[in-house]
C-alpha positions as CSV (number, residue, x, y, z in Angstrom):
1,X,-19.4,-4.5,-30.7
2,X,-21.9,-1.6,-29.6
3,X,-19.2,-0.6,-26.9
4,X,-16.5,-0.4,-29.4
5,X,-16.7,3.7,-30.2
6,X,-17.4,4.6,-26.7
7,X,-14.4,2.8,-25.1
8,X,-12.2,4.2,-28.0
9,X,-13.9,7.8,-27.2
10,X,-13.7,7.6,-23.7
11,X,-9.8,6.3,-24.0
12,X,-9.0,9.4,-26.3
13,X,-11.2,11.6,-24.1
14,X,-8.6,10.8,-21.0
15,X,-5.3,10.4,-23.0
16,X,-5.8,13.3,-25.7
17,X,-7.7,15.6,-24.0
18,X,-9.9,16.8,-26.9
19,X,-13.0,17.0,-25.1
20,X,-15.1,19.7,-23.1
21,X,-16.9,18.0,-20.4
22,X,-17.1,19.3,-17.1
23,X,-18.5,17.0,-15.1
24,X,-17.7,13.3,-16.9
25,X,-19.3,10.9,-14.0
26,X,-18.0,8.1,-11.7
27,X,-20.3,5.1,-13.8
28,X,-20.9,5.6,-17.2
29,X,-24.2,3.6,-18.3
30,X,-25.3,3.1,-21.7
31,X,-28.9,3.7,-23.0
32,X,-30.6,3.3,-26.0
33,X,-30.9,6.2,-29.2
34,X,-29.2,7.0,-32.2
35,X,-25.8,6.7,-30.5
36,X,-24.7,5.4,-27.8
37,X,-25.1,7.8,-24.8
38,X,-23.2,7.5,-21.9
39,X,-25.1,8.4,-18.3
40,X,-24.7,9.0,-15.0
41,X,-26.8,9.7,-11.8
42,X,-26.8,13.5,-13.0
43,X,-27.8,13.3,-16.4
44,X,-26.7,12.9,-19.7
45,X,-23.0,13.9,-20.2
46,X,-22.8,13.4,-24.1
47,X,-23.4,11.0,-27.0
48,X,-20.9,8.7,-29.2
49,X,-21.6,8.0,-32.6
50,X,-20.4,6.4,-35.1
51,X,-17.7,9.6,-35.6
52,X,-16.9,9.5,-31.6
53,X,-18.3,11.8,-28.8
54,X,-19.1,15.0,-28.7
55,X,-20.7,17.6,-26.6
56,X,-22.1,20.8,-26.4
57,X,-18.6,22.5,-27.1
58,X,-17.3,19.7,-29.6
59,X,-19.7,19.1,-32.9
60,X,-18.6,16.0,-34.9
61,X,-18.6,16.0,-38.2
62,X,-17.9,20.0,-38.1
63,X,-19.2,23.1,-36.8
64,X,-17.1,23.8,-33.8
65,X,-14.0,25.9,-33.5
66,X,-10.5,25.1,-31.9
67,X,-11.2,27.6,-29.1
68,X,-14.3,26.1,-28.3
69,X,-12.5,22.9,-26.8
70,X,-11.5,22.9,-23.2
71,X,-9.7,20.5,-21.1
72,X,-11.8,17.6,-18.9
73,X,-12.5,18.7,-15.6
74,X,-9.3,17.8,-12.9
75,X,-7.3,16.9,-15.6
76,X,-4.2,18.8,-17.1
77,X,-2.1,20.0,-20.2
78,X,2.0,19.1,-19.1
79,X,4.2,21.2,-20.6
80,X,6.9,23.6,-20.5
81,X,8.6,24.5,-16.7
82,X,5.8,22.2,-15.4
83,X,6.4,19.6,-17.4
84,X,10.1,19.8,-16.8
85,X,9.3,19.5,-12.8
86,X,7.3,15.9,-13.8
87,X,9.8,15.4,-15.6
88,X,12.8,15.3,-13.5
89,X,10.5,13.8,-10.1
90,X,10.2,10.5,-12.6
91,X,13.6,10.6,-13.5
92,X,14.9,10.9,-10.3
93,X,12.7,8.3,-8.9
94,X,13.4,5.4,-11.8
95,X,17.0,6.3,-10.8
96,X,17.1,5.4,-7.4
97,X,14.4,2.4,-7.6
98,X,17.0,1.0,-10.1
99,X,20.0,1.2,-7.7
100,X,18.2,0.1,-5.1
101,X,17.1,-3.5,-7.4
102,X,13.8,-2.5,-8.5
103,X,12.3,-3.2,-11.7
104,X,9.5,-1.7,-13.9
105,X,6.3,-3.3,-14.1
106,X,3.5,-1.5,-16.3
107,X,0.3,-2.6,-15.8
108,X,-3.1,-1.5,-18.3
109,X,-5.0,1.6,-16.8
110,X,-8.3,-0.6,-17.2
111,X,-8.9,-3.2,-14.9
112,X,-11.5,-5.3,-14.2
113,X,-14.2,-3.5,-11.8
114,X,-14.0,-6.6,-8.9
115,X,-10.8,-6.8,-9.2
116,X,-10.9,-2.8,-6.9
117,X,-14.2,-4.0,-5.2
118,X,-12.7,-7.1,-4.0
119,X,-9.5,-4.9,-2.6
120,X,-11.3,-2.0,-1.6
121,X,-14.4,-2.8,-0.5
122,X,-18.1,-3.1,-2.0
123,X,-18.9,-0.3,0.3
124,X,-15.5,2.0,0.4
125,X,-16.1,5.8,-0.9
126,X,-13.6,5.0,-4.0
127,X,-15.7,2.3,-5.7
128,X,-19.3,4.0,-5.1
129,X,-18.6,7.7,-5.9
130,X,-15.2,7.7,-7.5
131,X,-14.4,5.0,-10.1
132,X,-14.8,5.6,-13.6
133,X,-16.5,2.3,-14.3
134,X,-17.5,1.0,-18.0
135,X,-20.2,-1.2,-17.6
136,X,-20.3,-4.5,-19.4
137,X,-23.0,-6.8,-20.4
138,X,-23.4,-8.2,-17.3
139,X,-21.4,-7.0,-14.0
140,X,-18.7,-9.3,-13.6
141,X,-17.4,-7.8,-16.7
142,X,-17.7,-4.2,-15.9
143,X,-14.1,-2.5,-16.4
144,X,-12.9,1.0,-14.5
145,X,-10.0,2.6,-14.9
146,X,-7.1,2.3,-12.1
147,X,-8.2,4.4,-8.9
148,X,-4.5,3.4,-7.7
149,X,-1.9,0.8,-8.6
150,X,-1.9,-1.8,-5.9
151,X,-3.9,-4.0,-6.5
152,X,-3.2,-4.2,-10.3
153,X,0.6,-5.3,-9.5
154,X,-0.6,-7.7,-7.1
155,X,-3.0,-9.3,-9.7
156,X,0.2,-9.0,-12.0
157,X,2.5,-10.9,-9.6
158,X,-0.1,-13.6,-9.2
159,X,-0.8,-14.2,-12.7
160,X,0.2,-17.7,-13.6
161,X,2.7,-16.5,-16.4
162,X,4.1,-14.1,-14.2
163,X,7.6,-15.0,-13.7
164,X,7.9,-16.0,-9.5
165,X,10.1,-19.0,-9.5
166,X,12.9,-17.8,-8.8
167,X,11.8,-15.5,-5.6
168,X,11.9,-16.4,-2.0
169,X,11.2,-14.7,1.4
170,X,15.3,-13.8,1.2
171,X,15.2,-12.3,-2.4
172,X,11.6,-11.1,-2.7
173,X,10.1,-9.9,-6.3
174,X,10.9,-5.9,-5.9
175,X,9.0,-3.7,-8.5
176,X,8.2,0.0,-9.4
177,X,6.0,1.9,-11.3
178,X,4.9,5.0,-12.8
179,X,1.6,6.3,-14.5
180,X,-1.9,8.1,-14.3
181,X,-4.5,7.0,-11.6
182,X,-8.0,8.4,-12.0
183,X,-10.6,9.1,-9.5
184,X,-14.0,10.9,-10.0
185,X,-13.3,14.0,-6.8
186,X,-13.7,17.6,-6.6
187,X,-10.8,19.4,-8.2
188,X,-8.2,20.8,-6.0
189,X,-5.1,22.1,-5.3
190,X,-2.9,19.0,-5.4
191,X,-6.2,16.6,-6.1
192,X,-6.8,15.7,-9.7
193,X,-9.5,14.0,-11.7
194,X,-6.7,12.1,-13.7
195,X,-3.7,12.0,-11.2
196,X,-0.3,10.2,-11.2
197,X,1.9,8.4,-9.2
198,X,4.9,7.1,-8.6
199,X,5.1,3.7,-6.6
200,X,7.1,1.0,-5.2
201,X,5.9,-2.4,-4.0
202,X,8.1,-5.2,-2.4
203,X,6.3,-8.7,-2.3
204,X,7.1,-12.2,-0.8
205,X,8.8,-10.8,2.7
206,X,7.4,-10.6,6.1
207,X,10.3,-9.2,7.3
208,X,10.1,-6.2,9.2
209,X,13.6,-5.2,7.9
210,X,12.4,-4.4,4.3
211,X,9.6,-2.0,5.6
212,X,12.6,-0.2,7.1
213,X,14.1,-0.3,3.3
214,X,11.4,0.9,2.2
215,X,11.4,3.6,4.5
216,X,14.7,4.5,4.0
217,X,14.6,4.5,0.2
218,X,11.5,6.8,0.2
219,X,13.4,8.9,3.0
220,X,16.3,9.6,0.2
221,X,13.8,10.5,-2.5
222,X,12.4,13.0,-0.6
223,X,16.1,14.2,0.5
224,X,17.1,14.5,-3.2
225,X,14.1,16.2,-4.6
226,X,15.1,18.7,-1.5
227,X,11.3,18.0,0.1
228,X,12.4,16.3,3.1
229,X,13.0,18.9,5.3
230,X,9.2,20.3,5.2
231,X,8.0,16.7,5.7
232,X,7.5,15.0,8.6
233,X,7.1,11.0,8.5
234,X,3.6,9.9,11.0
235,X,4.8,6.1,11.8
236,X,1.8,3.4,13.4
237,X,1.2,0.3,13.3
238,X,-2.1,-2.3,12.4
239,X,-0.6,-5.4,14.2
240,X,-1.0,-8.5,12.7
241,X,-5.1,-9.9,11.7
242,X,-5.5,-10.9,15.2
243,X,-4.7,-7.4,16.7
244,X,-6.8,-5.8,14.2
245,X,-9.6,-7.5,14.8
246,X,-9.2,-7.3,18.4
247,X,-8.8,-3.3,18.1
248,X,-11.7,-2.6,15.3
249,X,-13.8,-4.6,18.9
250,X,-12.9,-2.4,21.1
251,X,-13.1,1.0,18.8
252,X,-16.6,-0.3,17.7
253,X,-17.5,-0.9,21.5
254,X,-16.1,2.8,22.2
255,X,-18.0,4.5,19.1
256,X,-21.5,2.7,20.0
257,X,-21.7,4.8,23.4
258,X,-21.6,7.8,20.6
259,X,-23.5,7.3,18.1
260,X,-25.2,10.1,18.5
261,X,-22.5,12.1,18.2
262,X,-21.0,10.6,15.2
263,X,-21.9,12.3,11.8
264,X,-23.9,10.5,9.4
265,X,-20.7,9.1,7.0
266,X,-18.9,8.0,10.4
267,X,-22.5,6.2,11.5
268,X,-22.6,4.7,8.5
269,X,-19.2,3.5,9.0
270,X,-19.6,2.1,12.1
271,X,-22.5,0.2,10.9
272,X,-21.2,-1.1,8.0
273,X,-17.9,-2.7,10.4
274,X,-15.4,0.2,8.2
275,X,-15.2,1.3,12.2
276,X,-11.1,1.5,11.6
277,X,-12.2,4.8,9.1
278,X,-14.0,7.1,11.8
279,X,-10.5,7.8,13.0
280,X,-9.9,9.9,9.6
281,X,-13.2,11.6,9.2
282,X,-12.5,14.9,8.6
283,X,-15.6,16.2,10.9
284,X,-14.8,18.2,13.9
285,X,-17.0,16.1,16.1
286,X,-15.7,12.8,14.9
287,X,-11.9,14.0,15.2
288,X,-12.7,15.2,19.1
289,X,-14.3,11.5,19.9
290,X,-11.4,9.8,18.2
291,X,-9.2,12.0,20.4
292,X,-10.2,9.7,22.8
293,X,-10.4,6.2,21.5
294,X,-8.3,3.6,22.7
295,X,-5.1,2.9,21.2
296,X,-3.9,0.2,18.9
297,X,-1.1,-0.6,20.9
298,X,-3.0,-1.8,23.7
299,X,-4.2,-4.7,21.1
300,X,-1.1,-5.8,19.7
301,X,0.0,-9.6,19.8
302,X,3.7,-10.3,21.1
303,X,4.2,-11.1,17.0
304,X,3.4,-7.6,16.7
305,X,4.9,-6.3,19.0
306,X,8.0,-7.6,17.7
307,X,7.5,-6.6,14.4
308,X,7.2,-2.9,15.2
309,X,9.7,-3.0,17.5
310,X,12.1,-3.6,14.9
311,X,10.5,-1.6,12.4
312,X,11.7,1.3,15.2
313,X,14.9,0.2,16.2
314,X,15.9,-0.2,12.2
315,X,14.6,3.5,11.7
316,X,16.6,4.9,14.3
317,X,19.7,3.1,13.4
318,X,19.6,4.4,10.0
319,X,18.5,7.9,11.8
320,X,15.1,8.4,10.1
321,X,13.2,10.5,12.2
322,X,9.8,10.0,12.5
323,X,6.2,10.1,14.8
324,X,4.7,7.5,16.4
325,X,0.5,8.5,15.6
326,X,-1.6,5.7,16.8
327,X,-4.7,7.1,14.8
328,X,-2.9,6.7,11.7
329,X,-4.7,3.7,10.0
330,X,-5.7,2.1,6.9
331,X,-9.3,0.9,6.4
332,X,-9.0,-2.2,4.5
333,X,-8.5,-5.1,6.0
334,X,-5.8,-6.7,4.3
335,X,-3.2,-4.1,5.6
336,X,-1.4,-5.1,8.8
337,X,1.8,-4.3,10.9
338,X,3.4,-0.7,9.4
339,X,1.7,1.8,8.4
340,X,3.4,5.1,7.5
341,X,2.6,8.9,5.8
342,X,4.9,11.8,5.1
343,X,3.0,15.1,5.6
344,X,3.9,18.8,4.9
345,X,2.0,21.7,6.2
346,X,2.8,23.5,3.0
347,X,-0.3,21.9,1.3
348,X,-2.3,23.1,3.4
349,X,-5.6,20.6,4.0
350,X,-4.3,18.0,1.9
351,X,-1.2,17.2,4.4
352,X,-0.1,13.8,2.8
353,X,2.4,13.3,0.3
354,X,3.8,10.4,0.2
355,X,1.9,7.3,2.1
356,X,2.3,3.3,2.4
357,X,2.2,0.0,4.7
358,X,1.9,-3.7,5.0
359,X,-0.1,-5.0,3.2
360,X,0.4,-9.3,4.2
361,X,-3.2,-10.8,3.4
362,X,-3.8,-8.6,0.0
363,X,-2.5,-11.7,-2.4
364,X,-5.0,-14.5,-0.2
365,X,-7.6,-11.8,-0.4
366,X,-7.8,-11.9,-4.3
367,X,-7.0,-15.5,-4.3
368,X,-7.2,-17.8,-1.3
369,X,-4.8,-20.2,-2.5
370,X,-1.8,-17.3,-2.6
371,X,-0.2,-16.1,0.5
372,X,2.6,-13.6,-0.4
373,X,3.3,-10.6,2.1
374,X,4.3,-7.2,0.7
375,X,5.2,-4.0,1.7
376,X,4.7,-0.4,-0.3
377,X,4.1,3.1,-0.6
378,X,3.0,5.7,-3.7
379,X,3.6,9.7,-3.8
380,X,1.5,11.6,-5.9
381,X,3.6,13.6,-8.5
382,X,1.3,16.4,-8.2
383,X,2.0,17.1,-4.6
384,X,5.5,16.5,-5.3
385,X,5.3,19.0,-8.1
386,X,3.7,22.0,-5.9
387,X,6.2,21.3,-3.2
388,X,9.4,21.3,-5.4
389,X,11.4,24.4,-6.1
390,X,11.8,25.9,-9.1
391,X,15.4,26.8,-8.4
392,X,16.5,23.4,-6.8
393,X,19.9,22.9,-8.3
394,X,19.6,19.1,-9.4
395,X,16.1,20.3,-11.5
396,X,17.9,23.1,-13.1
397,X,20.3,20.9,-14.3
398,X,18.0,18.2,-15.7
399,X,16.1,21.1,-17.2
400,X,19.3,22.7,-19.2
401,X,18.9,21.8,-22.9
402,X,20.5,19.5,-24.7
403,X,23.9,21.4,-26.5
404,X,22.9,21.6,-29.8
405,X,23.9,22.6,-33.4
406,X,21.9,24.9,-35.6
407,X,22.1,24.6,-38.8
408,X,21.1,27.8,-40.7
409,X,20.1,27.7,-44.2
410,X,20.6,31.7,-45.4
411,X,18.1,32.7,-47.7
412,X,19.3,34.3,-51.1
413,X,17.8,36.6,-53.7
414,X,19.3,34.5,-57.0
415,X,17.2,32.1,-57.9
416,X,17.9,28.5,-58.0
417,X,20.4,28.6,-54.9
418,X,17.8,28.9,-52.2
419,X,16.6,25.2,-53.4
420,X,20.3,24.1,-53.1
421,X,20.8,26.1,-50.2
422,X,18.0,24.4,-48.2
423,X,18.5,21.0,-50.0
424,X,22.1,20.6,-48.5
425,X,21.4,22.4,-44.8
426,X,18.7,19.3,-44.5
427,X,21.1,16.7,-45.2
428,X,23.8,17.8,-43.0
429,X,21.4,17.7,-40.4
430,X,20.4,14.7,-40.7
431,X,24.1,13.8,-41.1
432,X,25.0,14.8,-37.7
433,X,21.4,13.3,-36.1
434,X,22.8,10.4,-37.8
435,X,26.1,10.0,-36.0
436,X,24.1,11.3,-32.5
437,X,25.2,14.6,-32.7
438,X,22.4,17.3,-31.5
439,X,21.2,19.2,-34.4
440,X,18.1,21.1,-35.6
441,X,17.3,23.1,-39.1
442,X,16.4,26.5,-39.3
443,X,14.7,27.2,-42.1
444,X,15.3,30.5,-44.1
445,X,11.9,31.4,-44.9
446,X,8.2,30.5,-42.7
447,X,5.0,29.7,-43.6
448,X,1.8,31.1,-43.5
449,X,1.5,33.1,-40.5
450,X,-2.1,32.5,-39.1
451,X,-1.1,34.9,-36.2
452,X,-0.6,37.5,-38.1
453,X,-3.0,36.4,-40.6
454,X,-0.5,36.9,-43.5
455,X,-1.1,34.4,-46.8
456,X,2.3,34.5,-48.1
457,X,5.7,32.9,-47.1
458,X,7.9,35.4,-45.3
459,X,11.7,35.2,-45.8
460,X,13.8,35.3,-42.3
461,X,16.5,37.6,-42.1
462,X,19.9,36.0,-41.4
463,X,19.7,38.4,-37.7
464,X,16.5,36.4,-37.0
465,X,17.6,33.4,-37.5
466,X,20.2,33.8,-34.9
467,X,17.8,35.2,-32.6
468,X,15.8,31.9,-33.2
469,X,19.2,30.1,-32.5
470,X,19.5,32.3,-29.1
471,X,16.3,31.6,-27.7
472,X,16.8,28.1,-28.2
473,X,20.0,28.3,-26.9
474,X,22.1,26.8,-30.0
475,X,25.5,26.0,-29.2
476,X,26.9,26.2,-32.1
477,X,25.4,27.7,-35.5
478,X,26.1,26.2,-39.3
479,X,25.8,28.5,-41.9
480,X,25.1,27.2,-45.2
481,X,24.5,29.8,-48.1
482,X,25.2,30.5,-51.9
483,X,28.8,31.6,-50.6
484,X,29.6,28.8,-48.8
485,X,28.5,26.2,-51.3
486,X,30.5,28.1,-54.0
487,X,33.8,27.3,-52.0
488,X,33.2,24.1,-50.2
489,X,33.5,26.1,-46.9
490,X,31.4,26.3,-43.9
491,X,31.4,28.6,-41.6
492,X,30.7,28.1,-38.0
493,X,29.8,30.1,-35.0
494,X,30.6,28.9,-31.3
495,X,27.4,31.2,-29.5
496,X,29.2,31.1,-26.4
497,X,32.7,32.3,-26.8
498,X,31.3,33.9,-30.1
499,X,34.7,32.3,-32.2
500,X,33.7,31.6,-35.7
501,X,35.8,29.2,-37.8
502,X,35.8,28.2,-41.4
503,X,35.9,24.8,-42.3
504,X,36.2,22.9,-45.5
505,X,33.0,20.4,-46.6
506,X,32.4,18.9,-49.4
507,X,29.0,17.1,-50.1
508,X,29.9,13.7,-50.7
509,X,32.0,13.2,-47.0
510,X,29.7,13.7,-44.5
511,X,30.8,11.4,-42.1
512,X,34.2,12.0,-39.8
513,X,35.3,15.1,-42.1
514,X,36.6,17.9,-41.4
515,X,33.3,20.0,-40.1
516,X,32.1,17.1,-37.9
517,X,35.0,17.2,-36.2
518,X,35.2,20.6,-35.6
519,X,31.5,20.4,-34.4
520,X,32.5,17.6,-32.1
521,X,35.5,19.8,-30.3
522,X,33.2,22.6,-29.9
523,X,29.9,20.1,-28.6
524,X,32.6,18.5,-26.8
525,X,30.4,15.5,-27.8
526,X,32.9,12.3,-28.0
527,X,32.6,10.2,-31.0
528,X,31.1,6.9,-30.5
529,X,32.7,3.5,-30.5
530,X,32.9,1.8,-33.6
């Protein structure tokens, strides 16, 4: 029960963004005091109550002021041209998973905290410094908030009510997914606090040809957002267990003669058996010595062999060009065979945009009963976003507003009429909303205007109303007014070609008369099917 208000804060802290907190931390640890407070290594980042959290620039209960409250740190408002960019890479993405036989899985955004150290590792940099971990009563029932999606499908797809019986190695369980990852790092240009991605996992194949599908359907996602040509796909392989442990030998072998070269995280790493992650330190030093470590590909098995053979020989069949880089690896250990990156030097130091691999032994790692190989990959949308032009042709399009009708209610100085006016401009639009037709209602007169900090309603001239209707680019404009209602005629204004018709309407015929047909021809919006 005493966790109750801080999950629920924390929750609306992420989702709503209602909170100033500029450095909320990777564990979150309760201590005593009149409220919950919620800790990390740092220091105290603020305190729930029984009201919800607050912190120095949000007062519960009162005192603060709208422009007091900030976003979280590496986290970020969507909307408007930005939005529309997110918007389109999702759309565009569902759209091809779908033809391709994906489905949608959604999984929660909290997960239990093993469930990311048994994938990623006790030890790995994501679950000691960057999880955003709840801690429970005890540990096993700590929660975090998804770092990445991977491993939350896979716990998914092994769940015993998850629907598997009808999948074999020949028609393997194919699913997609879309959503915000989070990850306590320092705030960058294409790196987020609260990040998403868009994903696709393939599971119950070793086949090598579905890591070419794979390949080849994130290869036309690229091409249709029109990123493909500043990418360049990085191609390697793990081998199979066998080879890997046979190669993480060798590079452990080759790293010990330099230990005293390597920096501290790499040392660490060697240490610790992570030996497979010294090849992408990011330390000058480290990235000379790895320059001349042995290759995987002296390691591999003949299965392996085999398997990226074909992975090759399907890529250039289908003409995906690519680059063999045998330091391209992934550190956990239940990856093997492909692994594959698309990079673009216009990010700058953060290269990768879209990544993925193998990843065979990641169902017997969380339970040892399950063997199901898989194949994957996940682009960030943020990087997507940044790379993406404003004027690519297929986002303009998706970004053109929906043809619409206006419906203007004109104001009027007798009074009585401006009641009647309004009364029947609302219920034609929700006439025409009705029979899934685009409309909106412009009101004659505004509000308060805190802007301008005026106390009185204003009355819109009948010239701003059809600026209104401009700006929001109308198609077509209804104007009802004392003079129309008087003679059961509406007139109507096409914005385009400027040709204004009267029509006859009558209150009581709403549906398939006279104006909503004329609306339709001029929408070109074709009535629905009975």
């Amino acid at each position: 029960v005493q966790w109750v208000h801080p999950l629920m804060a924390v929750a609306g802290s992420l989702c709503l963004r209602f909170i100033s907190l500029a450095d909320l931390p990777s564990s979150l640890r309760p201590c005593g005091g009149g409220g919950e407070q919620l800790r990390a290594s740092g220091g105290s980042v603020g305190r729930v109550g029984s009201r919800g959290f607050s912190s120095s620039s949000l007062r519960c209960g009162g005192g603060g002021t709208v422009g007091s409250l900030r976003r979280v740190r590496g986290t970020k408002d969507l909307y408007g041209e930005e939005l529309e960019k997110y918007t389109y890479l999702r759309d565009t993405f569902k759209r091809l998973a779908e033809q391709a036989q994906f489905h949608e899985i959604e999984c929660p955004l909290l997960e239990h905290s093993n469930l990311f150290r048994g994938t990623l590792g006790d030890t790995s940099d994501v679950v000691t410094k960057e999880m955003y971990t709840i801690p429970g009563s005890k540990p096993t029932s700590d929660v975090s908030l998804r770092p990445e999606g991977t491993a939350g499908i896979m716990r998914a797809f092994l769940d015993p009510q998850f629907p598997r019986e009808s999948l074999t190695e020949f028609s393997p369980g194919k699913y997609y997914y879309e959503g915000p990852m989070f990850r306590y790092e320092r705030p960058q240009a294409g790196r987020s606090r609260q990040f998403h991605q868009l994903g696709i996992e393939l599971i119950g194949s070793a086949q090598p040809s579905q890591d070419v599908s794979l390949l080849s359907l994130s290869n036309l996602l690229l091409e249709e957002w029109g990123l493909l040509k500043d990418c360049k796909l990085l191609l390697n392989t793990l081998g199979d267990r066998e080879s890997r442990q046979a190669y993480k030998d060798v590079l452990a072998e080759y790293f010990e003669k330099y230990r005293d070269q390597l920096s501290e995280i790499s040392l660490s790493r060697l240490d610790q058996g992570r030996v497979l992650r010294i090849l992408d330190s990011k330390d000058k030093t480290d990235i000379a010595l790895a320059q001349g470590a042995p290759s995987i590909h002296q390691n591999l098995t003949d299965a392996s062999l085999t398997h990226w053979d074909e992975v090759k020989r399907g890529l250039d069949t289908l003409g995906i060009q690519y680059e063999v880089e045998p330091k391209l690896v992934r550190g956990l250990d239940y990856y093997t065979h492909t692994c594959f990156e698309y990079t673009s030097t216009l990010l700058g130091g953060q290269s990768a945009v879209l990544g993925g691999g193998r990843y065979d032994n990641l169902a017997n790692r969380l339970d040892s009963s399950q063997h199901y190989p898989a194949v994957g990959w996940a682009i960030g949308l943020e990087r997507a976003a940044m790379l993406l032009s404003p004027t690519h042709p297929p986002l303009l399009k998706a970004s053109q507003p929906l043809p619409h009708v206006a419906i203007v209610a004109v104001a009027d100085d007798e009074p009585g009429w401006n009641d009647k006016v309004r009364a029947t401009a609302m219920k034609l639009n929700h006439s025409l909303l009705s029979q899934s037709i685009p409309a909106q209602f412009v009101d004659f007169e505004s509000g308060p205007s805190r802007v301008q900090g005026e106390s009185s309603r204003k009355i819109q001239s009948l010239r701003k109303q059809l600026m209104v209707c401009e700006r929001q680019r109308s198609a077509v404009v209804v104007f009802v007014g004392r003079d129309e209602l008087s003679s059961n005629t509406l007139k109507l204004r096409n914005m385009s070609t400027r040709e204004q018709l009267s029509v006859t309407y009558t209150d009581s015929t709403l549906e398939g008369n006279e104006l909503t047909k004329a609306i339709r021809r001029m929408l070109a919006v074709p009535k629905e099917e009975e």
